[in-house]
C-alpha positions in Angstrom: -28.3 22.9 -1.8 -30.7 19.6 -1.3 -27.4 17.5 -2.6 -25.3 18.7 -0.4 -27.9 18.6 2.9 -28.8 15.1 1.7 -24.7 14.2 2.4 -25.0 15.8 6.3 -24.5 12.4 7.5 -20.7 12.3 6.0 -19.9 15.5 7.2 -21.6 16.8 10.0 -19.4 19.4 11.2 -19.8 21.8 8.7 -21.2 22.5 5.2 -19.7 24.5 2.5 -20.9 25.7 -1.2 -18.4 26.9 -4.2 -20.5 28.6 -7.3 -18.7 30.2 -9.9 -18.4 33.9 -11.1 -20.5 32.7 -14.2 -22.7 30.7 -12.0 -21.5 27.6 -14.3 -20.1 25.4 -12.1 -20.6 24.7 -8.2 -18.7 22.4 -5.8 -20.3 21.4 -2.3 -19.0 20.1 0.3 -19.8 18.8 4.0 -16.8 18.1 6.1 -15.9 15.3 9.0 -13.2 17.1 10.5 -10.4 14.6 11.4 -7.1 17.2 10.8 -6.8 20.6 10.9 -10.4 20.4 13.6 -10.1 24.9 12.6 -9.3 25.6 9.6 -10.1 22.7 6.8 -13.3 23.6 5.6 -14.2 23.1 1.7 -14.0 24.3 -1.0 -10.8 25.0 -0.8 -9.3 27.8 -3.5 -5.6 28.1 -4.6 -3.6 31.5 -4.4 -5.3 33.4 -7.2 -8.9 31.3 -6.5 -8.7 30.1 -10.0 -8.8 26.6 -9.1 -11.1 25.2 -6.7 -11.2 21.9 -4.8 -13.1 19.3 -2.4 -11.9 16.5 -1.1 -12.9 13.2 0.7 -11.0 11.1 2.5 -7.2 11.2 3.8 -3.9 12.0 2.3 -1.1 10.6 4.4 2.6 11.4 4.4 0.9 15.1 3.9 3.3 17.0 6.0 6.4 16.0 3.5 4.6 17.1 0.8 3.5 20.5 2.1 7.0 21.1 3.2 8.3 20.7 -0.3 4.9 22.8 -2.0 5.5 25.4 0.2 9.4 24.8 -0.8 8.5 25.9 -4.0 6.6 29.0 -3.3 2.8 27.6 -2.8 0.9 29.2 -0.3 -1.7 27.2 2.0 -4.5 28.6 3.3 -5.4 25.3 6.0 -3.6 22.7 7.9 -5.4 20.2 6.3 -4.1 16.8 4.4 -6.4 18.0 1.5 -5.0 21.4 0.3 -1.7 19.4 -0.7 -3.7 17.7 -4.0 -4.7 21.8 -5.1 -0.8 22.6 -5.3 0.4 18.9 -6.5 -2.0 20.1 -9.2 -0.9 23.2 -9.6 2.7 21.7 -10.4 1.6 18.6 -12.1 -1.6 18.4 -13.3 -3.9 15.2 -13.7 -0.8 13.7 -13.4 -0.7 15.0 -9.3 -2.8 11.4 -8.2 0.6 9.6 -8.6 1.6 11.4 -5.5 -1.1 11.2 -3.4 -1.3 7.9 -0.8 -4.6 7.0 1.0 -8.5 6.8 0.4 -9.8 9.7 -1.5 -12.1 11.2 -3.8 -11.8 14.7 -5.4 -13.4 16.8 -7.6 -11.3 20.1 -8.6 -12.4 22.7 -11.2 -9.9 24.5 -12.3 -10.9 28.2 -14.5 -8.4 28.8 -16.7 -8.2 25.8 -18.6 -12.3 24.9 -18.0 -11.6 21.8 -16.9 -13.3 19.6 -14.1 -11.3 17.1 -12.9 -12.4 14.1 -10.3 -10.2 11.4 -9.3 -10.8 7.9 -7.3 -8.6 6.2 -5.2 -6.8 3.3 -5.8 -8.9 0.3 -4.6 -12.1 2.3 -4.2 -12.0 2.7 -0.7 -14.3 6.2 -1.6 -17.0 6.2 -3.5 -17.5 8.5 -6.6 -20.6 8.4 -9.0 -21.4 11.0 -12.0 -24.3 10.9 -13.9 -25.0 13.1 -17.3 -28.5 14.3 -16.8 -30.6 17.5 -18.7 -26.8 18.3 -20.7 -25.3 18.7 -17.1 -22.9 16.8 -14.9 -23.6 15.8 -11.6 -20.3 13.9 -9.5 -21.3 12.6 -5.8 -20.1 11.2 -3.0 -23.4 8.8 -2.8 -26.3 8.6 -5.4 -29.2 9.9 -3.5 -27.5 13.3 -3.9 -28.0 12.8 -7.4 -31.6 12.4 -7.3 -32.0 14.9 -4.6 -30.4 17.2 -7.3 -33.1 16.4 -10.0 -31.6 12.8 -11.4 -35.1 10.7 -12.3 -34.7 7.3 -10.1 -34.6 4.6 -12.0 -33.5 0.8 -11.9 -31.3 0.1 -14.7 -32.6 -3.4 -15.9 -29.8 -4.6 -17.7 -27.2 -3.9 -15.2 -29.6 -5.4 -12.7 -29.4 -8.4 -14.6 -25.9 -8.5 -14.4 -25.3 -7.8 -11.0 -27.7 -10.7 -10.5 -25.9 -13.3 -12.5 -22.3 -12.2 -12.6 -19.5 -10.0 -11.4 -20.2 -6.4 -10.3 -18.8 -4.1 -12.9 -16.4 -1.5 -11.6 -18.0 1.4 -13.3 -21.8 0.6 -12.8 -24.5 1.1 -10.6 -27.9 -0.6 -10.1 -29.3 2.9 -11.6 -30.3 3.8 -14.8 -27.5 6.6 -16.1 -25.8 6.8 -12.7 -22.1 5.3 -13.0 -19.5 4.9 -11.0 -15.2 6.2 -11.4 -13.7 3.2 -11.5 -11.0 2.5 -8.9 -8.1 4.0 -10.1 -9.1 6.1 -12.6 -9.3 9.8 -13.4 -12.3 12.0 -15.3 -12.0 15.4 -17.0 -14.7 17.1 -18.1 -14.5 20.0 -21.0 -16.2 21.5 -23.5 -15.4 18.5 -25.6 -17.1 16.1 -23.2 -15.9 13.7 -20.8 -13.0 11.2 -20.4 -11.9 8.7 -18.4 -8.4 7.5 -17.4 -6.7 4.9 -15.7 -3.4 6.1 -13.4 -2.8 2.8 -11.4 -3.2 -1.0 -12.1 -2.1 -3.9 -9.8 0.9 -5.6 -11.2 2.0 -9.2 -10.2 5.2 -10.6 -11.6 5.2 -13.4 -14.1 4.8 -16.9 -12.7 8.2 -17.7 -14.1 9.6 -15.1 -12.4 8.3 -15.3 -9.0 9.2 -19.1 -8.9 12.9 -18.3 -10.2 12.8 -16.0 -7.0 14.8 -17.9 -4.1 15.3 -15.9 -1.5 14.1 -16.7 2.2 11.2 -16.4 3.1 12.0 -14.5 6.0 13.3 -11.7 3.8 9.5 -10.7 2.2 7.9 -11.3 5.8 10.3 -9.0 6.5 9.7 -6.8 3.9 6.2 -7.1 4.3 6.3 -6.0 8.0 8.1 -3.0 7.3 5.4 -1.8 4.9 2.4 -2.7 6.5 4.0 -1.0 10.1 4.6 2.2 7.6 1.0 2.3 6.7 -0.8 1.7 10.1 1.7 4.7 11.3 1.2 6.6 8.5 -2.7 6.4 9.4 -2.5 7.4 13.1 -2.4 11.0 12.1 -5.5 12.5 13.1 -6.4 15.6 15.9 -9.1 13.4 17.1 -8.6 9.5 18.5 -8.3 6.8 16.8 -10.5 3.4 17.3 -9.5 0.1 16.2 -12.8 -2.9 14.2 -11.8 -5.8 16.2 -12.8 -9.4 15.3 -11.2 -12.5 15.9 -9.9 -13.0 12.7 -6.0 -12.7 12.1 -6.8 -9.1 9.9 -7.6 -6.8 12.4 -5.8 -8.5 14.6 -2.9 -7.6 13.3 -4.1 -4.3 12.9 -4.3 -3.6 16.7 -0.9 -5.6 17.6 1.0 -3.4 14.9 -1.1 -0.3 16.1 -0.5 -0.9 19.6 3.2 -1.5 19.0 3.7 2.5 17.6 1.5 3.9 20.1 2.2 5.3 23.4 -1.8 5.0 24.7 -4.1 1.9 25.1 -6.1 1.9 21.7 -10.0 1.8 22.5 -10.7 -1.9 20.0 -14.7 -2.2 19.1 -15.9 -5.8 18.9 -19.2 -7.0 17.2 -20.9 -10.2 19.0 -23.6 -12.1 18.3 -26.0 -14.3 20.2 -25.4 -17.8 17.8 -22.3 -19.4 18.9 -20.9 -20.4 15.6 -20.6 -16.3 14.3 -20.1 -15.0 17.8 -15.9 -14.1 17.9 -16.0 -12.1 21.2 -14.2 -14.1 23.3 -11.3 -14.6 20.8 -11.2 -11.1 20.3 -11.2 -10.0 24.1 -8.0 -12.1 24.0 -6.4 -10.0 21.7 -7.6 -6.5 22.9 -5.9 -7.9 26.2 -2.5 -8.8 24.5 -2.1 -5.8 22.7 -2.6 -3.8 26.0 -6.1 -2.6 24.0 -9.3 -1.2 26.1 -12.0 -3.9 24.8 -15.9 -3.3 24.1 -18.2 -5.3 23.0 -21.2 -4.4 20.5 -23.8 -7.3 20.8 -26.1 -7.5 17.8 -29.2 -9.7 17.8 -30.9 -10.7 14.3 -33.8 -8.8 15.8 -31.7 -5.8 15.4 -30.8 -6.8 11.8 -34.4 -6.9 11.4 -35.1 -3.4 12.8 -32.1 -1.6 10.8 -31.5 -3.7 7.8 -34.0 -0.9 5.4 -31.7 1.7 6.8 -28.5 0.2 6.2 -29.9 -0.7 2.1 -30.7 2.9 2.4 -27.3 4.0 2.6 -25.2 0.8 0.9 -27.6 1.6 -2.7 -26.7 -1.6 -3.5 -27.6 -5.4 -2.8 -26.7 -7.4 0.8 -26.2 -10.8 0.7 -26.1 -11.2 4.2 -27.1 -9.4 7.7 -23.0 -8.7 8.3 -23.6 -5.1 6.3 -26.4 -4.4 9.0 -24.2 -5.8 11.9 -21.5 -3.3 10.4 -23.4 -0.3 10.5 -24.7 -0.7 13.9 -21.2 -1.4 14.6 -20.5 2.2 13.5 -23.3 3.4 15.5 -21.6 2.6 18.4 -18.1 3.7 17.5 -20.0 7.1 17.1 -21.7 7.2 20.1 -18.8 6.3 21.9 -17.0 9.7 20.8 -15.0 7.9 17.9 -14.8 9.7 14.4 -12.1 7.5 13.0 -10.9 3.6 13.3 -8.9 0.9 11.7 -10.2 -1.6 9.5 -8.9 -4.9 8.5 -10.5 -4.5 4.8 -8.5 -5.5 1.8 -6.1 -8.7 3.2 -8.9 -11.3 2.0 -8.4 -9.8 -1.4 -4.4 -9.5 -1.5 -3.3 -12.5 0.4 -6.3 -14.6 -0.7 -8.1 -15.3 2.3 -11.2 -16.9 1.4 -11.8 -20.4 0.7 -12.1 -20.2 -3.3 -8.5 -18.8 -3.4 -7.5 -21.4 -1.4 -8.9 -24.0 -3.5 -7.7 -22.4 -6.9 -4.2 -22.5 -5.0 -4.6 -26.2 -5.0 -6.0 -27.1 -8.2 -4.4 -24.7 -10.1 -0.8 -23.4 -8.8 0.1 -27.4 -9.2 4.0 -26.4 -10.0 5.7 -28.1 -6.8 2.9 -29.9 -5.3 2.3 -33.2 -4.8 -0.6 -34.6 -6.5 -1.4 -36.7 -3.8 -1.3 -34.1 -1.4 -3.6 -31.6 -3.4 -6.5 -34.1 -2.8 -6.0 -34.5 0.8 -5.9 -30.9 1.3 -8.9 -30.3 -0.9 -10.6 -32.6 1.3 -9.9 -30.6 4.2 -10.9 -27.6 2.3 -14.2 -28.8 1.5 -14.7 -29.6 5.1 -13.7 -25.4 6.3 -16.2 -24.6 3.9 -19.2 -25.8 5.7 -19.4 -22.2 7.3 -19.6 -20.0 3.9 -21.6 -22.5 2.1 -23.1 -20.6 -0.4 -21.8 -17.3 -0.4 -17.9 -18.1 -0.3 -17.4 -21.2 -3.0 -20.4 -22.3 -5.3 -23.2 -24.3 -4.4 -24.9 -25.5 -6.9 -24.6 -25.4 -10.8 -22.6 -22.9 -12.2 -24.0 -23.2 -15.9 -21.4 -23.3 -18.5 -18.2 -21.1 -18.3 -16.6 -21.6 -21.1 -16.0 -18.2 -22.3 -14.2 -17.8 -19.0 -11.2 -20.8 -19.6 -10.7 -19.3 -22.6 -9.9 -15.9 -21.8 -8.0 -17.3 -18.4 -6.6 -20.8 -19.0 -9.2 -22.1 -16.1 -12.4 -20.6 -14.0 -11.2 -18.8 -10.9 -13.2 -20.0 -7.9 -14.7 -16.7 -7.6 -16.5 -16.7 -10.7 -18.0 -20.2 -10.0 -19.7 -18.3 -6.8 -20.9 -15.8 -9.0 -22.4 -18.1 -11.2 -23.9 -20.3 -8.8 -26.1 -18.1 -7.5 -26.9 -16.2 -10.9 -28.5 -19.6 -11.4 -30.3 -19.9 -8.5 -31.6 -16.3 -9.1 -32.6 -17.0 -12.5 -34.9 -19.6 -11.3 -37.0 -16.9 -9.5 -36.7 -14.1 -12.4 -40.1 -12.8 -14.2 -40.7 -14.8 -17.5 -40.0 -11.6 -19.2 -37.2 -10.4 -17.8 -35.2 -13.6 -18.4 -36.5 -13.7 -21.9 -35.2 -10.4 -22.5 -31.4 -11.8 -21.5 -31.3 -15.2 -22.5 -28.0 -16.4 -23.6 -26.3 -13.4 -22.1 -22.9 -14.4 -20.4 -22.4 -12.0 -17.9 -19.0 -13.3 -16.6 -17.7 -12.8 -20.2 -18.9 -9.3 -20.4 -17.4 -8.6 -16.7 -13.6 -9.8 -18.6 -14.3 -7.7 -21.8 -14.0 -4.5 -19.5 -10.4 -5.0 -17.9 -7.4 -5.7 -19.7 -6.3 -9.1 -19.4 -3.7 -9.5 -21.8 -1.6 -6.4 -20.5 -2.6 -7.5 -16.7 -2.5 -11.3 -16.4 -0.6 -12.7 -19.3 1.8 -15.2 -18.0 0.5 -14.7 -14.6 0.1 -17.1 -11.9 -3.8 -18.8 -11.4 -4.0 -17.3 -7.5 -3.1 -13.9 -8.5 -4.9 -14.2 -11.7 -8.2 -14.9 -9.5 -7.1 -12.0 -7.0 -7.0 -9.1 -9.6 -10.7 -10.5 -10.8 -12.4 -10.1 -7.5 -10.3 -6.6 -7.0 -12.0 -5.4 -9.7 -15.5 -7.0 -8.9 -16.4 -7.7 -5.5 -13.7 -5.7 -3.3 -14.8 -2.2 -4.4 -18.6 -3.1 -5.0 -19.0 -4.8 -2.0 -16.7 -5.6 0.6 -15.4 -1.7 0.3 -19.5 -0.4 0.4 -21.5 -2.2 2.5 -18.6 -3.5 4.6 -16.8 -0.6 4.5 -17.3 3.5 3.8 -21.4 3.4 3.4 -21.9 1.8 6.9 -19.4 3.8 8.1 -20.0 7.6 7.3 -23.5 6.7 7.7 -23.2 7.5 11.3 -20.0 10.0 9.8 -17.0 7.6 10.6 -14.3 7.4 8.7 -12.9 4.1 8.5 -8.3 3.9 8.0 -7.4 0.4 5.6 -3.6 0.5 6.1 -4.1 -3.3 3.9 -5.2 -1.2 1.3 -2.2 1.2 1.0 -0.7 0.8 -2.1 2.5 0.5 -1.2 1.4 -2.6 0.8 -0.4 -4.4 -1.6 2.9 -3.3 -4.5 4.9 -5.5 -1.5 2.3 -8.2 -1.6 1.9 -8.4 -5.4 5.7 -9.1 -5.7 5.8 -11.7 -3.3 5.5 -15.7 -4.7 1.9 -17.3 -3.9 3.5 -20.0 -1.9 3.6 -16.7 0.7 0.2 -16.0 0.4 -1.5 -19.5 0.6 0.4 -22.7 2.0 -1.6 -26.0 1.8 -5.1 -24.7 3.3 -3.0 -21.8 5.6 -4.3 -18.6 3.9 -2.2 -15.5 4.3 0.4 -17.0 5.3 3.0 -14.2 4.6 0.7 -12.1 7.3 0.5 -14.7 9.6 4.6 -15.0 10.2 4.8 -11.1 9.9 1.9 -10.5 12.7 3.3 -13.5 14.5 5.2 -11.5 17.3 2.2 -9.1 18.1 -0.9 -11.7 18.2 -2.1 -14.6 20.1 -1.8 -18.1 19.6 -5.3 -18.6 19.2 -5.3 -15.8 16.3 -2.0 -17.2 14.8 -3.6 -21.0 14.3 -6.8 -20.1 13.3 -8.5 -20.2 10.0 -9.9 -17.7 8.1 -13.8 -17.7 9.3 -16.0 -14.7 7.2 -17.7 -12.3 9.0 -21.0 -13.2 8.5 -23.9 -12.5 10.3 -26.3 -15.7 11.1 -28.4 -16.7 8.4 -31.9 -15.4 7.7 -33.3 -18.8 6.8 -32.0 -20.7 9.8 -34.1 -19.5 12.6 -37.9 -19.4 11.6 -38.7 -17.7 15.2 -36.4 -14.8 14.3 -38.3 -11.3 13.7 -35.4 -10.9 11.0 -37.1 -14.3 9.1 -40.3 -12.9 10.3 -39.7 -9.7 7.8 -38.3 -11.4 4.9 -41.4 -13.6 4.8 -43.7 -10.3 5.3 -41.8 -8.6 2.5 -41.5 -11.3 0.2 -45.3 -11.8 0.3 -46.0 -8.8 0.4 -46.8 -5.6 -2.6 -42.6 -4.6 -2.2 -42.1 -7.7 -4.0 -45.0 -7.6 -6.7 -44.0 -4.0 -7.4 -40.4 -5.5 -8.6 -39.8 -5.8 -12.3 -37.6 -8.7 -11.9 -38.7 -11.4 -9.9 -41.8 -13.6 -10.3 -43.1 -13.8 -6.9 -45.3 -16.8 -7.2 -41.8 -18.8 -7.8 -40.2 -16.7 -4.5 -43.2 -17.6 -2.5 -43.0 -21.7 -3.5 -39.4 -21.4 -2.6 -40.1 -19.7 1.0 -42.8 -22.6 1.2 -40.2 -24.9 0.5 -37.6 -23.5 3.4 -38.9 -25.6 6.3 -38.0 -28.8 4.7 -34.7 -28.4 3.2 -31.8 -29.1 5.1 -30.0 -26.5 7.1 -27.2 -26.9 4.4 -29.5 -26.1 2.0 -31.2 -23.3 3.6 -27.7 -21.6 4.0 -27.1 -21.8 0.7 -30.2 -20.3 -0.7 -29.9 -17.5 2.3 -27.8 -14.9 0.2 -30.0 -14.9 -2.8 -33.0 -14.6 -0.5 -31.5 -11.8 1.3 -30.6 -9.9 -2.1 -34.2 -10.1 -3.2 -35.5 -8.2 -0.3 -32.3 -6.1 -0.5 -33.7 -5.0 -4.1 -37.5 -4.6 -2.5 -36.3 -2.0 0.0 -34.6 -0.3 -2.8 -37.3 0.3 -4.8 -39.3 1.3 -1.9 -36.8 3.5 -0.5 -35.8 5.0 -3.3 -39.2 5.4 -4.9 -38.5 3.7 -8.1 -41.0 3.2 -11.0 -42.0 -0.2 -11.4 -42.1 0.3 -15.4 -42.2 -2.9 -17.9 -39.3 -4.3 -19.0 -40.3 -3.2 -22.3 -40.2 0.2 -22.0 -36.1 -0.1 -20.5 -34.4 2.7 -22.5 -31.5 2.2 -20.5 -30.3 -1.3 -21.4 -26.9 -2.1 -23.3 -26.7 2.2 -23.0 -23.1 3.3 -21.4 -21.6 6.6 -20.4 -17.6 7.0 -19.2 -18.7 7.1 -15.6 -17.1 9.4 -12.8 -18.4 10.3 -8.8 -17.2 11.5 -5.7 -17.7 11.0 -2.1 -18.5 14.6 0.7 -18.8 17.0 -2.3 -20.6 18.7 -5.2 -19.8 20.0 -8.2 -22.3 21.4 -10.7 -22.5 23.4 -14.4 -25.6 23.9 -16.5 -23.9 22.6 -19.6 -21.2 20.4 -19.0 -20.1 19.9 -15.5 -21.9 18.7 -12.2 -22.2 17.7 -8.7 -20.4 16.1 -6.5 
């Protein structure tokens, strides 16, 4: 099956197909095999082989469960982690992804009741996209399996426009028809169409409750510690080893010191470094890998390699970069593959639960005012302001945000967030075709992005941090940092990447704690900090959060990786693309050599999605159709897809 062959990369190890008696439905899968190395292929049937399965990703705490399944009379035909969400279905239902912990997508069919069911994982850790196309429904891991199944290719213009100007929906995609499960959610699929349901939300206390809450601090570090040392054991279990992302920030650094803590082995730790002083974190790093009793090595990456990889890595994000650190990520992977490593820790997700980045910390201080000292809110701003010289531009806002607001008025203020969002969408609209602004005018993307969650049931009464927290969970954690940081450039080269910050029984600890845990004056993650305090070094424990970001394109004309943009953005890619004007993207690259380097840095990420969007249409092959003739636009589907499988039915039901 070309959907299935065009997912090898996930699953190299072996490749299975499911078609049913009536030839209705088929599931495919192609299998990374990380537990049960003999007997865990997929599909996977139950006892009567009236209900059928695939599965991506990893169940942990799966040995309990099979011991009480079998308990009950179910009878497993693998050692594999997977098989465990067949029977929890079995006994439960759709109501079976309340039991499972981990990063997973799934896609089950189950005969007697002619029902296709697909679920996503909490945070979106795995992808899963479904389309509707020719009355039959396609779910995969990654949207080229889509198209190599028949799906026409197409941009969809008026989520392009979105994604451009505001928050990344969590059920889109940049392709006409082809949607996403939310994170979170469940689909079912019968003869009475689709459905889409949500089974888990984060939940923060009210504000009045956590700042009744007196209890020591040391009593949620300690609470925290226990958790968070739960999960990175809980993901040790694998019959291959385990590798361990190491930077020199305090995430996966305390990744490795808990790791190393619970196991009886050196841990082999991976480090990216680069040949610009300011982004290179190798030293730092080699500290740490030495502390914890780690074996170190270092990947170094060079913007020429950027350069030679950065269409590839597009290739398999789908989506838009906005910097080289996607690129520097999957040649990372690269490496952890050719070094004999199927599986690693990441530090993904504590940015997004303890507030790492800069915005958070500056909505902490201008918005979280109970208990602070005015006086000392504008000296630490100050500060603030001063950290931010090194994400300028991608991290807070540069620039004018236009007006937002539709935004105060939903939230009581404009999480920090947003204003990067918007600042850029403005920079971006200053380079859009005539038309294709035209057609949008007066749209406010932002707003739209807050019509589709539920803020009164989520954030009423809420504190401002958390409030901003839960917006970029649902924005630019699973459409971003989670893609192109996380599973795409990692099962590219079929590695499977463990986020013990992203367990939810972690981030159910973090959401109860107050916010004067997470953030404290301009010390982000504060609550991590004290718990990762014993196992790190001094160096990681007083040092700020700094982004991984790869150098900027704009910053080193000499560069091959500049070299290529300017080629690109000159060139036909660019006058093939429905949505810029490239006479205004041209005066802007004219205009490069004299701005600032400030400057430069700031208009880097918008620059770097623009050519992000030319090797997607060239990649991918899409039509450069007018604007006009956009049928997609304003057009919405419930959305649902999965991550190394395939499911497929001439009428109703699909691929995954």
């Amino acid at each position: 099956m070309r959907a299935t062959d065009s997912l090898h990369h996930r699953g190299p190890d072996s490749q299975q197909v499911w078609i049913s008696a009536d030839q209705r439905v088929g599931l495919g899968h192609t299998r990374l095999s990380i537990i049960d190395l003999s007997t865990g292929d997929q599909p996977i049937g139950n006892e009567d082989e009236r209900i059928q399965i695939v599965v991506n990703g990893e169940f942990y705490d799966f040995e309990r469960q099979r011991h009480e399944l079998e308990r009950c009379g179910h009878l497993f035909r693998t050692r594999s982690d997977s098989e465990i969400a067949l029977h929890l279905y079995e006994e439960l239902g759709v109501h079976c992804v309340q039991q499972l912990r981990g990063e997973f997508a799934l896609v089950l069919w189950d005969e007697a009741n002619q029902m296709l069911f697909a679920a996503r994982d909490r945070f979106g850790i795995k992808p899963l996209y479904y389309t509707v196309h020719n009355d039959a429904l396609y779910l995969a891991s990654e949207i080229r399996a889509l198209f190599a199944a028949g799906v026409p290719a197409r941009w969809d213009h008026e989520y392009f426009y979105q994604h451009a100007t505001g928050p990344a929906m969590p059920d889109r995609t940049l392709f006409e028809g082809v949607h996403q499960v939310p994170p979170g959610h469940y689909l079912t699929a019968t003869s009475s169409g689709l459905r889409i349901f949500r089974y888990w939300e984060l939940a923060y206390p009210p504000a009045d409750e956590l700042w009744a809450d007196r209890r020591d601090e040391n009593v949620f570090v300690e609470e925290f510690a226990a958790a968070f040392s739960e999960a990175v054991q809980l993901r040790m279990r694998a019959d291959v080893p385990v590798g361990c992302y190491l930077s020199g920030g305090l995430d996966s650094c305390a990744v490795l010191g808990f790791a190393a803590r619970l196991c009886n082995s050196p841990i082999q730790a991976f480090t990216l470094t680069f040949d610009q002083a300011a982004y290179d974190e190798g030293d730092i790093a080699r500290e740490m890998a030495s502390r914890a009793g780690a074996n170190f090595r270092s990947i170094p990456i060079k913007q020429s390699d950027i350069a030679d990889n950065f269409a590839d890595a597009i290739w398999h994000s789908e989506t838009l970069f906005s910097n080289g650190h996607g690129v520097s990520k999957y040649l990372l992977s690269r490496a952890v593959r050719d070094a004999g490593y199927k599986v690693v820790y990441t530090g993904e997700g504590s940015d997004e639960i303890f507030g790492g980045y800069v915005h958070f910390r500056a909505d902490m201080l201008q918005h979280n005012t109970r208990g602070q000292d005015a006086t000392d809110i504008q000296r630490l701003l100050q500060q603030l302001e001063i950290a931010n010289s090194v994400s300028r531009g991608l991290l807070m806002p540069a620039g004018e945000t236009g007006s937002l607001t539709s935004v105060e008025r939903l939230l009581g203020f404009v999480p920090g967030c947003l204003k990067v969002f918007a600042a850029q969408g403005q920079q971006r609209q200053t380079l859009f075709d005539a038309g294709f602004k035209a057609r949008f005018a007066g749209r406010d993307s932002a707003r739209l992005f807050l019509d589709s969650l539920d803020l009164p049931a989520v954030l009423k009464g809420r504190d401002p941090l958390n409030k901003s927290l839960f917006i970029w969970a649902k924005s630019f954690l699973p459409n971003y940092i989670l893609n192109l940081l996380g599973d795409r450039m990692e099962m590219a080269h079929s590695v499977e990447g463990r986020v013990p910050f992203l367990d939810h029984h972690v981030v159910e600890c973090v959401c109860r704690a107050p916010v004067s845990l997470k953030i404290r004056g301009v010390t982000e993650k504060y609550l991590l900090r004290e718990a990762a305090k014993p196992l790190i070094t001094e160096t990681v424990y007083r040092r700020q959060k700094h982004p991984f970001l790869s150098p900027p394109v704009t910053t080193v004309p000499t560069e091959r990786f500049h070299q290529m943009m300017q080629d690109t953005l000159r060139g036909p890619n660019l006058a093939s693309l429905p949505f810029y004007d490239q006479k205004k993207v041209i005066a802007l690259l004219d205009r490069l050599p004299a701005m600032s380097e400030s400057d430069r840095v700031g208009w880097d990420p918008v620059l770097m999605s623009v050519l992000s969007a030319c090797l997607i249409q060239d990649r991918f092959g899409l039509p450069s159709k007018s604007i006009g003739n956009d049928a997609s636009a304003g057009a919405w589907r419930p959305v649902m897809g999965n991550s190394r499988e395939s499911v497929r039915t001439t009428r109703r039901l699909a691929r995954a």
